[in-house]
N, C-alpha and C positions, 0 to 999 in steps of 0.2 A: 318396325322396319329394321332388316339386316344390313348391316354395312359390313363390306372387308374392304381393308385399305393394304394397298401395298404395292407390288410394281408387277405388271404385267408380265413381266420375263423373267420373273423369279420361280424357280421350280417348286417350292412350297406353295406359292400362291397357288400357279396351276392344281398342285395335288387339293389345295383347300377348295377351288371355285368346283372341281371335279366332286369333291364329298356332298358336298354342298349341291351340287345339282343332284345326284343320284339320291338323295335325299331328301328331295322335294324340298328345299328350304327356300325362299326367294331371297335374293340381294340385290341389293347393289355394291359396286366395284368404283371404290375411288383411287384411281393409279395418284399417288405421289408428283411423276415425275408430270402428268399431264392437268392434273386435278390444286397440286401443291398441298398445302396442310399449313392451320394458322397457331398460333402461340395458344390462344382460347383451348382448343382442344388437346394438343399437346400438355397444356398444364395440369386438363383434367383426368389427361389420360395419367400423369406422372401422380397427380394429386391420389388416384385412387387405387395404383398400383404401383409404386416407385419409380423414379424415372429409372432406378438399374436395372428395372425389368424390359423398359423400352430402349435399351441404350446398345446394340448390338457389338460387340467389342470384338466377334470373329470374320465382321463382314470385311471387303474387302475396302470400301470406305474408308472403315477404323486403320487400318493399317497404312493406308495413303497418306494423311494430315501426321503432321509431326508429333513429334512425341512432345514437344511445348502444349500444343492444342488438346493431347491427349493428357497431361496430366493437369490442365486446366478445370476437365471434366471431372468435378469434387461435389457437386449439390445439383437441386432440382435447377435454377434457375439458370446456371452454368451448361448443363445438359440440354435444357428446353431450348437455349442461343443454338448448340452445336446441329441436333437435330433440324434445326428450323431452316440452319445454311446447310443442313446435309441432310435433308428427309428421307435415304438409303441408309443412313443409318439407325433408322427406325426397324427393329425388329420386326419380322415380318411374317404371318400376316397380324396385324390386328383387326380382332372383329367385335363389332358393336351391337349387340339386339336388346333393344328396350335400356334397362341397367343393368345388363351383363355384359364383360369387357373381358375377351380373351385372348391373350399373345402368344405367337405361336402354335404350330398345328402339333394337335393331339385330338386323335380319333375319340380318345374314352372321353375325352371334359367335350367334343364337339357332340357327342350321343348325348351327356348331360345336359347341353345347356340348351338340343334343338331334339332330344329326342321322347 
């Protein structure tokens, strides 16, 4: 089973849920802001890919919270806190098939991993 997680009114999501149907792939769609996201998977998403991979530092989120709380953000467990009160600041989209974990859209790694 496919999962992407991300927020419904995010223009990447769209473009990804859009590839993703034109190419037959089935998912499921867990919106953030309706669905939320637990520490469990955020550690393992951080565990198997850095959390500076999941850490979106040009959303608009990152730029709202203080620069105290932004230079707080130093390690995984530090990161896993900030994401968890701010699951927009989760890079987006993340997608999940089987044990393949991909962040952000990119058409050539989306043809690898479903085509």
């Amino acid at each position: 089973m496919t999962t992407v997680y991300g927020i419904k009114t995010c223009d990447t999501i769209r473009k990804t849920l859009a590839w993703l149907k034109q190419n037959d792939v089935t998912f499921h769609f867990h919106d953030y802001r309706v669905d939320g996201i637990d520490k469990k998977k955020l550690e393992q998403w951080s565990s198997k890919l850095g959390w500076e991979i999941l850490l979106n530092k040009k959303s608009t989120t990152w730029r709202s919270i203080s620069p105290q709380q932004q230079s707080a953000v130093t390690n995984k467990k530090s990161a896993v806190a900030i994401l968890l009160e701010n699951p927009t600041l989760i890079k987006r989209p993340v997608i999940e098939s089987g044990s393949n974990l991909l962040v952000g859209f990119d058409e050539e790694k989306l043809e690898e991993m479903f085509g």
